[in-house]
N, C-alpha and C positions, 0 to 999 in steps of 0.2 A: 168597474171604476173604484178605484180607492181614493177616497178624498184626503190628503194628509193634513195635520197642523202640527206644526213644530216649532216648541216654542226653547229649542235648544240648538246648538250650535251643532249637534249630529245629523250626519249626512245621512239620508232617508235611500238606500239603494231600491228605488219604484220601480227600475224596467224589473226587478228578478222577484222583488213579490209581488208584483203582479205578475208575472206566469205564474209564481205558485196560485196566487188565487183565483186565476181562471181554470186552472187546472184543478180547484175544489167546488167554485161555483161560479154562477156567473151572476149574482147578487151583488152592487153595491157596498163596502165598507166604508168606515169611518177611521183615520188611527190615529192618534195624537202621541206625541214625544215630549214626555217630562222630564222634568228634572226632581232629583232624589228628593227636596223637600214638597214639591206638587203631588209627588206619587204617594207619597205618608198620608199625606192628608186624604186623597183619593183612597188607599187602602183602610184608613183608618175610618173613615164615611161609611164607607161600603161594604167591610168585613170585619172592621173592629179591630185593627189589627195594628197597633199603634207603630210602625215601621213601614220603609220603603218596599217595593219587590220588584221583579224582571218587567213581570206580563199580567194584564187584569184585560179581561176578557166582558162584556157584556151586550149579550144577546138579545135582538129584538126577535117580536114575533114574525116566524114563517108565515103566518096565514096571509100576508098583504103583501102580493108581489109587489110593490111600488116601494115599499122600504126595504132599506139597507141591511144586510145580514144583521150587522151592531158597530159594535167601538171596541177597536185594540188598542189598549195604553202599554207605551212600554219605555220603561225606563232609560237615559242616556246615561246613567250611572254604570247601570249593569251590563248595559251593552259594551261598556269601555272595561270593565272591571273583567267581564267573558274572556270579551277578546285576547286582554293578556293574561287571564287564567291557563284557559286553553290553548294559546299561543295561536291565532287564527287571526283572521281580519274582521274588522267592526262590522262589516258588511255580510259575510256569516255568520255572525253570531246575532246580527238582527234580524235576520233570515229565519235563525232557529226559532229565538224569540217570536216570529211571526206565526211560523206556524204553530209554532205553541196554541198562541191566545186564537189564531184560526182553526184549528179542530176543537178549541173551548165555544164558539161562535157555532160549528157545523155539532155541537151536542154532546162531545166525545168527555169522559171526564174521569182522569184518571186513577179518582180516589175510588171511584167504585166500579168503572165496569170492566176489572178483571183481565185488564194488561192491554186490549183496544187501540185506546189509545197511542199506548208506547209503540205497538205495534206495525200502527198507521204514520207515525210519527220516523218509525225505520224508514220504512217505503220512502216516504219524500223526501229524509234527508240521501236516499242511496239518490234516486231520480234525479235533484236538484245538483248532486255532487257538492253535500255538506259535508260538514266534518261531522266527526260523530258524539262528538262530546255532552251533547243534549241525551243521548241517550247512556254515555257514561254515568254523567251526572246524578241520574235516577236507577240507574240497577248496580254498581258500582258501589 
């Protein structure tokens, strides 16, 4: 189950991440949809990082099966800001974004373990029939 809150006017495409997230666990999430000045504040709290960003990811503990993987925050700024980047649709490119902050939730992290991530990140956008631009983005 994904529990959504949205507190923006972007439309949440639920039937396709959820397949992707049953197709990564079958845990519970949380995601919430901000808006570019919510997410500041959210990134600035949490990393220090006095600016907006895509996707914030934050993992609860595995050990208690009764809770929720965690919380994907992701932005309606960048979600709209992707889509006409890459020329794609709002609804892939929050896709992307999903699975982003969901392999950040399953552990995966791509500042250190040595490409993994990106790698598992290929896989589901071939599977899911994404565009590829997530993975431009980052090797590009």
């Amino acid at each position: 189950m994904i529990e959504v809150d949205n507190s923006t006017d972007l439309s949440v495409p639920l039937k396709k991440i959820t397949a992707i997230k049953e197709h990564l666990t079958d845990k519970s999430i949380e995601l919430l949809i901000l808006d570019s000045d919510s997410m500041r504040e959210m990134n600035r709290g949490h990393r220090g990082v006095d600016k907006p960003t895509d996707v914030l990811s934050f993992p609860l503990s595995d050990e208690v099966d009764s809770l929720p993987l965690g919380t994907i925050i992701i932005c309606d700024k960048f979600v709209k800001k992707g889509s006409n980047k890459f020329k794609h649709k709002k609804s892939e490119e929050f896709q992307l974004l999903f699975i982003h902050g969901l392999l950040h939730l399953l552990g995966f992290d791509h500042e250190t373990d040595n490409g993994k991530m990106r790698k598992k990140e290929k896989k589901l956008i071939k599977k899911f029939n994404l565009p590829k631009s997530l993975i431009v983005r980052v090797e590009g």
